[in-house]
C-alpha positions in Angstrom: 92.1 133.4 155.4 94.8 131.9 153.7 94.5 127.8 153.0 96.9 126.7 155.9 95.0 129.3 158.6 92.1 127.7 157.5 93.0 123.9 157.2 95.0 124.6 161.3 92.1 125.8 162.6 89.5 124.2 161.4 92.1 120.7 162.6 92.1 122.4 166.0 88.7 123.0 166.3 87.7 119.7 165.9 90.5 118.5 168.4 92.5 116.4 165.8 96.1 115.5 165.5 97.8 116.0 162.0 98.2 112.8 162.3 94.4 111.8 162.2 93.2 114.5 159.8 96.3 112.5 157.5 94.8 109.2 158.2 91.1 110.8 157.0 92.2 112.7 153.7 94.7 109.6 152.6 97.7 111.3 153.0 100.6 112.0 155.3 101.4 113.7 158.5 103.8 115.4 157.0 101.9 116.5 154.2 99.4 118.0 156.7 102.2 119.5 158.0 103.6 121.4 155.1 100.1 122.7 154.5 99.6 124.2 158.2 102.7 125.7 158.0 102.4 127.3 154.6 105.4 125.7 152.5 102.9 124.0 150.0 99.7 125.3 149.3 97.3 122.4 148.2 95.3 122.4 145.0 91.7 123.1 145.1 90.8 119.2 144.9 93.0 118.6 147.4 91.8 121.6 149.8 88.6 120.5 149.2 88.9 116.7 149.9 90.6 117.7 153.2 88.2 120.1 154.3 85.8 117.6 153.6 87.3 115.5 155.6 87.0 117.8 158.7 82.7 118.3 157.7 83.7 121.8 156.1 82.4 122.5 152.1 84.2 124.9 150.2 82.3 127.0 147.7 83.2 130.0 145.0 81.3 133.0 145.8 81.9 135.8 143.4 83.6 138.9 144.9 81.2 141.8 144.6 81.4 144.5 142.4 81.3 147.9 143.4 77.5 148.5 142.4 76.9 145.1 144.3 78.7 146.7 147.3 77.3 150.3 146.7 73.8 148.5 146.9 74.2 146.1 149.6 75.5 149.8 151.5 72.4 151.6 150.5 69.6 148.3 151.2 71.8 148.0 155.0 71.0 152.1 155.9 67.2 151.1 154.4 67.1 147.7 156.7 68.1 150.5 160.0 65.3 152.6 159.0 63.4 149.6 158.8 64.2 148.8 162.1 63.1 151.9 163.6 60.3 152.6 161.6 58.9 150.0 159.8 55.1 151.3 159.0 56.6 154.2 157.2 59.7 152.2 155.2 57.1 149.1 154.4 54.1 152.2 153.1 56.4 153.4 150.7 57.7 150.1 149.6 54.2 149.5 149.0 53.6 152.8 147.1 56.9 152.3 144.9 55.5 148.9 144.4 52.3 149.9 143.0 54.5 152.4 140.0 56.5 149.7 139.3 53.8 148.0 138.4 53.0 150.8 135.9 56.4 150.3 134.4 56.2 147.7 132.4 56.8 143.7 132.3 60.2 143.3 132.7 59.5 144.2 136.2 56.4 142.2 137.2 58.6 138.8 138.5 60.6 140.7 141.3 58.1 143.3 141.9 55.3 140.4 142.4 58.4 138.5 144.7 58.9 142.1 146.5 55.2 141.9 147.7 54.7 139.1 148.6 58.4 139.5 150.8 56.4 142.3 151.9 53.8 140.7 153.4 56.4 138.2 155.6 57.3 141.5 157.7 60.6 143.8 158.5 62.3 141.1 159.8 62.6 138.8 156.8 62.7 141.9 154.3 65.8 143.1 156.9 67.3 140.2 156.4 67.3 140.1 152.6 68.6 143.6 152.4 71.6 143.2 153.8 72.3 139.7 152.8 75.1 138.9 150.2 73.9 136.1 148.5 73.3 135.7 145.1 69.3 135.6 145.2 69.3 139.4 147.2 72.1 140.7 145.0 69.5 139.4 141.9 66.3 141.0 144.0 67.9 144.1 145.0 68.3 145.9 141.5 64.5 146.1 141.6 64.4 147.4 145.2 60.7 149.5 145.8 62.9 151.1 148.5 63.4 154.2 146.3 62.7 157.6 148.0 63.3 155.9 151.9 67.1 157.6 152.3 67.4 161.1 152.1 70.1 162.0 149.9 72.5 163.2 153.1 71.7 159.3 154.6 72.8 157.8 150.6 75.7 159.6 150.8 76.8 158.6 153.9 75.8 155.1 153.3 78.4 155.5 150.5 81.0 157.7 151.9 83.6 154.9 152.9 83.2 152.6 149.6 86.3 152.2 146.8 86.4 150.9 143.5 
């Protein structure tokens, strides 16, 4: 969504005028205006201040790499077979979990974090497989999900990804 999209409807949402979203960031109707319609894109500050403004915070999230999308494809088909059979996916989490711990230390912080996720249930463990955010992106390159997809449900997890 391109600045002016985003600063229109987020105006129209809240039912304001250009004229009032002016008199809340400082600056003109006009100015409003321009940015709506796409002749002047603002700087960041100045997105920010007027998104602000209108009870919206703007934040940088990093654009995900391929492995980060490859693997947030993979942990979604493991959070379906979750869903439909969570005894089974969470028993060999648990098994997996147990090897790791074998491994070595480098593991032990997101394997002990794993278990104790775990514990919480499918729903929460669901949830943090197919979210995006920086925390499951960190937690998901020690997944204990390894051996749940068969390699036919892998590759179509995969099948529609680019580089």
């Amino acid at each position: 969504m391109s600045a002016a999209e985003l600063i229109s409807s987020r105006r129209r949402e809240l039912g304001l005028s250009q004229g009032q979203l002016a008199e809340l960031t400082a600056t003109s109707r006009e100015r409003i205006n321009t940015y709506e319609r796409g002749h002047v894109s603002p700087r960041t500050d100045t997105l920010a201040r007027v998104m602000q403004a209108m009870q919206v915070d703007l934040a940088a999230i990093p654009a995900m790499t391929f492995e980060e999308r490859r693997s947030i494809a993979l942990s979604t088909a493991v959070a379906e077979k979750l869903r439909s059979d969570p005894t089974k996916v969470i028993a060999k989490a648990r098994e997996n979990i147990a090897s790791m711990r074998l491994v070595g230390r480098h593991e032990q912080p997101w394997v002990d974090v794993w278990e104790s996720l775990l514990d919480l249930g499918p729903g929460p463990v669901g949830s943090l497989l197919t979210s995006a955010d920086q925390f499951a992106r960190d937690l998901r390159q020690s997944s204990p999900f390894a051996g749940v997809l068969t390699e036919d449900e892998r590759r179509r997890a995969v099948s529609g990804l680019r580089r």
